[in-house]
N, C-alpha and C positions, 0 to 999 in steps of 0.2 A: 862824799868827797871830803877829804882831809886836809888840811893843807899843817905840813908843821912850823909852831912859832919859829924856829931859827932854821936856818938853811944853815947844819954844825957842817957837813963835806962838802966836799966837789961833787960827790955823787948826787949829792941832792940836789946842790944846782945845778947838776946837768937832766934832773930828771924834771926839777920845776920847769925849767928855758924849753924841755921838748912836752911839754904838756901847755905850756903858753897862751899858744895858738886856740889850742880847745877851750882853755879858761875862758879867753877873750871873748870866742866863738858862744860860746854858753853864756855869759854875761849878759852880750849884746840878745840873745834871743830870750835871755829870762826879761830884759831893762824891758822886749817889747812886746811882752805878753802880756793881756790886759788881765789876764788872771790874777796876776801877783799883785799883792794889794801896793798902791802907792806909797804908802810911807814906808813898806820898804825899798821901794825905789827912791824914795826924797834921799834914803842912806846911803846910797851908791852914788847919787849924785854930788851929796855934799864931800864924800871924797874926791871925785873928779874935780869940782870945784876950788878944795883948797888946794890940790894938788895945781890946778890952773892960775889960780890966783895969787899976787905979790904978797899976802900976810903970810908970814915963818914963825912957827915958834922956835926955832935956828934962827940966827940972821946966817946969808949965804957970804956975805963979806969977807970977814975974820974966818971961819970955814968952809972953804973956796966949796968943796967938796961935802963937807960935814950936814951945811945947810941944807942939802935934798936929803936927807936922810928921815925928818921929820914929815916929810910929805909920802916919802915911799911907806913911814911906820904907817901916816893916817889913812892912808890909801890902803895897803894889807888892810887894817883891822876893819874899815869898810865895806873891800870887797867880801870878807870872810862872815863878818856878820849878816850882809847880805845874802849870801849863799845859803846861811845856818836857817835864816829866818824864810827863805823862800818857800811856798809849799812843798815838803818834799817831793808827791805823785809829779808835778808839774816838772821838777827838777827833772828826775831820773825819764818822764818823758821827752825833756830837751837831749839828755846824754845819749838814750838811744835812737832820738833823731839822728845827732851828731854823728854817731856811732853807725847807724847805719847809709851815712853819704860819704863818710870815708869808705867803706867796703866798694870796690868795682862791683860795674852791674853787668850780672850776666847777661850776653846776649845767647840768644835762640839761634842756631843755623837756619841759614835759609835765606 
């Protein structure tokens, strides 16, 4: 899984915002598998963290708007280095979990 440093069209944020969900989905089951070693978990945490927490390297003040920008940059490079650094077997085991509770399940007549 890829993710590109800049979102340059509309297409691509319309392609980021409908793959979201998955990411999100995939995260929370990599954060809670005991597989992945911790420290890469402590990495994904300290992003939710700053992104939680009043410290800014923005102040949100003066750029009413500008100020989340630094939290969304430290948040992307978090969760991406987290993803980079996850085992990958374990990974593409999560995506084809994912992948396969999206699919409907067939049912049997009868």
């Amino acid at each position: 899984m890829r993710f590109p440093i800049f979102l340059t069209s509309p297409i691509q944020v319309l392609k980021f915002l409908f793959h979201l969900p998955n990411l999100i989905r995939l995260i929370s089951r990599l954060a809670g598998d005991p597989r992945v070693p911790s420290r890469y978990k402590a990495i994904l945490y300290f992003g939710f963290l700053y992104f939680i927490l009043p410290l800014d390297l923005l102040r949100d003040f003066p750029l009413v708007y500008l100020g989340y920008l630094d939290d969304i940059v430290v948040m992307y490079f978090c969760i991406r280095t987290f993803l980079r650094k996850c085992p990958k077997q374990i990974v593409q085991e999560h995506i084809e979990a994912l992948e396969n509770a999206a699919q409907p399940q067939q049912r049997s007549p009868g």
